[in-house]
VEXLO-558061 format. One record per residue (C-alpha): residue in one letter; x, y, z. Coordinates in steps of 0.1 Angstrom, whole numbers, padded with zeros to 4 digits, always signed. Example, Ala and Ser with C-alpha at 12.3 -4.5 7.8 and 13.67 -1.06 7.14 Angstrom:
% residues 2
a+0123-0045+0078;s+0137-0011+0071;
//
This chain:
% residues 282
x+0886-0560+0585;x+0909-0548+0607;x+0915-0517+0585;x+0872-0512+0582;x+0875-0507+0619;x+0903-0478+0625;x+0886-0462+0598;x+0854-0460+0615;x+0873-0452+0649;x+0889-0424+0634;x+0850-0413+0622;x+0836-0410+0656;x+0864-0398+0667;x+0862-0364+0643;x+0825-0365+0650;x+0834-0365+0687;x+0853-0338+0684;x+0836-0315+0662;x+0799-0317+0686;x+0826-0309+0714;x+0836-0278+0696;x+0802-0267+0681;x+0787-0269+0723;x+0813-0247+0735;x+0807-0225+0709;x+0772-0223+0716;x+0773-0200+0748;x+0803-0179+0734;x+0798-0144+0752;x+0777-0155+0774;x+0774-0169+0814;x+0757-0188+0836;x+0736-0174+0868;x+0745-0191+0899;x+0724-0194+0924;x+0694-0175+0924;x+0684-0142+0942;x+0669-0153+0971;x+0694-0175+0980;x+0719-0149+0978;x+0700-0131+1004;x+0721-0132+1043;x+0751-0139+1023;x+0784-0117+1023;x+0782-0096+0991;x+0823-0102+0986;x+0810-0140+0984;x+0782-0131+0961;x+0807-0112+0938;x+0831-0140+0938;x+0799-0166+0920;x+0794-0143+0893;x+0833-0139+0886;x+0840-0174+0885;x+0811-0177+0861;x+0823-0150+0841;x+0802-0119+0842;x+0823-0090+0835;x+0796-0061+0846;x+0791-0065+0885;x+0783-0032+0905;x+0776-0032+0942;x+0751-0007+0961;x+0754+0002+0996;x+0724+0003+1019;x+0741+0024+1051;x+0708+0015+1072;x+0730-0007+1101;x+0730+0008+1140;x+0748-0022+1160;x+0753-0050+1136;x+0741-0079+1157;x+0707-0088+1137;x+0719-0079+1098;x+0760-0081+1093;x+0779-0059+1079;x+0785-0069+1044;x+0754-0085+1045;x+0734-0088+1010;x+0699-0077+1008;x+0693-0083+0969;x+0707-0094+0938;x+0697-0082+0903;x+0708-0095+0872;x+0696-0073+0840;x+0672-0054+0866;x+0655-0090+0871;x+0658-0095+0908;x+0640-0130+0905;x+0665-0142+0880;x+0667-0180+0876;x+0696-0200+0886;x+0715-0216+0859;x+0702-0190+0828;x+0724-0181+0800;x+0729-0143+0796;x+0753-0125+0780;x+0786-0116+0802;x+0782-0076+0800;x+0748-0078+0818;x+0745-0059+0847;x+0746-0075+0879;x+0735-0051+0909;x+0748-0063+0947;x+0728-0046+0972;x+0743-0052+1010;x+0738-0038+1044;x+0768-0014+1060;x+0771+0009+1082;x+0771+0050+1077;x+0798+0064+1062;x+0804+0089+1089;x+0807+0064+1112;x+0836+0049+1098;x+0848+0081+1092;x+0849+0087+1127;x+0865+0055+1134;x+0893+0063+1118;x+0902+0099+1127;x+0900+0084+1161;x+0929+0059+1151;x+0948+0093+1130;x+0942+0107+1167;x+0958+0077+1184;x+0990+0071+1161;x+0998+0110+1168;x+1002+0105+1201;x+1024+0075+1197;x+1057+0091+1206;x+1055+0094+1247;x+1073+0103+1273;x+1095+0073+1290;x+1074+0079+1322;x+1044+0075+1304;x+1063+0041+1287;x+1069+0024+1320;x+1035+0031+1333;x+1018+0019+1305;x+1037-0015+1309;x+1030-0014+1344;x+0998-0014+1334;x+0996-0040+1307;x+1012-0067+1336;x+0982-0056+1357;x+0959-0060+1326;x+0980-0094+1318;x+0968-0104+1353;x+0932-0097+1346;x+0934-0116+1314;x+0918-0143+1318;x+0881-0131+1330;x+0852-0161+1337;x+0831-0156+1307;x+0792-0141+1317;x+0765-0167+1318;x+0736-0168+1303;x+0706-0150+1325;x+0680-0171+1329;x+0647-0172+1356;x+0666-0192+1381;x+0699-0171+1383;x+0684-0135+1373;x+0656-0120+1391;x+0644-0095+1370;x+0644-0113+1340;x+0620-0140+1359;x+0602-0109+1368;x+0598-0092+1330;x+0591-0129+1317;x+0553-0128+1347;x+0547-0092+1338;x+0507-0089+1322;x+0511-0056+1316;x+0523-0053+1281;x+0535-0018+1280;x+0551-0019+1317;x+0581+0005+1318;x+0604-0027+1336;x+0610-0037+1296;x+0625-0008+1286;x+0649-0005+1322;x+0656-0046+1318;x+0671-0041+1277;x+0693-0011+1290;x+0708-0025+1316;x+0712-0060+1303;x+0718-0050+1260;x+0742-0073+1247;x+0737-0101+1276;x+0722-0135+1267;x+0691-0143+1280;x+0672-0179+1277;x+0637-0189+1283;x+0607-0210+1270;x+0587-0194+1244;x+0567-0197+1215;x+0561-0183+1179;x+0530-0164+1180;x+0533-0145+1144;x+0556-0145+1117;x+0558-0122+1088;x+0580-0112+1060;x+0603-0084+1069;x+0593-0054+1041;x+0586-0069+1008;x+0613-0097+1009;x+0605-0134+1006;x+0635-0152+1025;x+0634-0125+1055;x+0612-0122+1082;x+0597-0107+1117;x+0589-0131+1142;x+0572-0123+1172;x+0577-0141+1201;x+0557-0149+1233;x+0567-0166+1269;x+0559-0196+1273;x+0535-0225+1253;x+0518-0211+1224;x+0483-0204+1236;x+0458-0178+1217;x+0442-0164+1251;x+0468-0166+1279;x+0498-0142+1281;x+0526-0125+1300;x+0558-0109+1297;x+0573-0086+1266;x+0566-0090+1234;x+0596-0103+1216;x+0604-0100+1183;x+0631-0116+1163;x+0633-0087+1136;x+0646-0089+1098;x+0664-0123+1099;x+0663-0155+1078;x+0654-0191+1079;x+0690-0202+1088;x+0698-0168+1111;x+0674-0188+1137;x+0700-0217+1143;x+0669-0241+1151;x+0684-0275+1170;x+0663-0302+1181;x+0645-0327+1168;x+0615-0321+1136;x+0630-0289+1126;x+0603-0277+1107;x+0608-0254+1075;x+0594-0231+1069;x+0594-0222+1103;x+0564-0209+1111;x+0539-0196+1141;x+0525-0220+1165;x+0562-0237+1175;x+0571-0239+1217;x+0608-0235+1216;x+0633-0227+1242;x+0650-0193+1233;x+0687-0187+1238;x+0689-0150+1223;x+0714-0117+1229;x+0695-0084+1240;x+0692-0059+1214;x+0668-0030+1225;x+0632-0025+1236;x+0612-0005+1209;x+0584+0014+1227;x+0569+0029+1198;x+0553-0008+1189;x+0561-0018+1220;x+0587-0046+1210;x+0615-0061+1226;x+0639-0068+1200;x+0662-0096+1204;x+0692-0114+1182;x+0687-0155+1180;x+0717-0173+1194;x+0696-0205+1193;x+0661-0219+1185;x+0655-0257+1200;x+0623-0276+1193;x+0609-0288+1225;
//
């Protein structure tokens, strides 16, 4: 009996095995997409490149998009679209074969501007051999700068510390000129106020990015006053929405209270385009 038994161990056993072997064999020269295209979308593209390694896909080519100004709204590095075989609404988890093509599109900034950057910093190690004079006073200055170090960190402008912001936020006049002087003085400040979605729509043809225009105050569809805002070319997660029934999709309709970097003011549509910080529900 005892012998019947072993022998029928050692059966499943080879069984086992050989159902083992024949399912690895079945995807031989081939890999498996990760995650699909739109969620690659507002990722680093050196993460995106690193999935389709570890999964094994041997053909990966990247595309530069040098279409960034200032860097605060899209990243640097930041993908706009994934193809896999020319299908840029691949599926995730698809068997293809490991020589398919897999096209990274990302945002970046022009080439000449990097090229400037560094003949600035060819510029700056040429001059690196000065004059002991020039030594001294540049420590004297660095214990001066040392001194300074520590600086109080700006605060955020809002309608009770910050005049003209209060002032922008009453304005009726759409197209008032104040806009324009308010972003120019104040770009990269943080500003925060209560606001609403009026509009959202996707940004180009893309389905996880989107323009959303933003109004002061509670959402209302015949009162109105200050700039229109505008949250331009961002994603779902880009809005870092806090409080309590976060909705998603986030859409038009919401009252929220705005914490958001000053970008520019657009005049040709008339926009004043800011980066979100943070989004609460209120």
């Amino acid at each position: 009996m005892k012998k019947m038994i072993s022998v029928l161990l050692a059966c499943i056993m080879v069984m086992t095995l050989v159902g083992c072997g024949g399912e690895s064999n079945e995807h031989e020269g081939e890999a498996k997409t990760p995650s699909g295209s739109s969620v690659q979308e507002g990722r680093n593209y050196q993460d995106v490149i690193d999935d389709f390694e570890e999964q094994g896909f041997k053909n990966i080519k990247t595309e530069k998009l040098e279409d960034l100004i200032t860097g605060w709204i899209t990243k640097d590095g930041e993908v706009e679209e994934v193809s896999v075989g020319d299908d840029v609404d691949y599926s995730p988890d698809e068997w293809v074969s490991v020589d398919t093509e897999v096209i990274i599109k990302y945002h970046t900034f022009k080439k000449e501007d990097t090229e400037s950057a560094t003949e600035s910093k060819v510029k700056d190690k040429s001059n690196t051999e000065k004059p002991k004079e020039d030594i001294e006073s540049a420590a004297e200055s660095k214990v001066k700068d040392n001194s300074n170090a520590e600086k109080p960190k700006e605060e955020i402008l809002t309608v009770d510390n910050n005049k003209e912001l209060a002032e922008i936020l009453s304005i009726k006049d759409e197209s008032s000129p104040l806009f324009k002087e308010f972003a120019e003085k104040y770009v990269g400040r943080t500003i925060e106020f209560d606001g609403n979605t009026a509009y959202v729509s996707p940004y180009r043809d893309y389905k996880t990015r989107f323009n959303y225009l933003i109004f002061v105050g509670d959402y209302s569809t015949t009162n109105f006053s200050g700039p229109e805002f505008q949250f331009r070319n961002v994603n779902y997660y880009e809005l870092h929405l806090t409080g309590d029934n976060i909705p998603d999709p986030f859409g038009s309709g919401h009252n929220i209270r705005i914490i958001a970097k000053v970008v520019e003011y657009d005049e040709d549509p008339g926009l004043f385009l800011l980066e979100p910080v943070s989004i609460k529900m209120r």
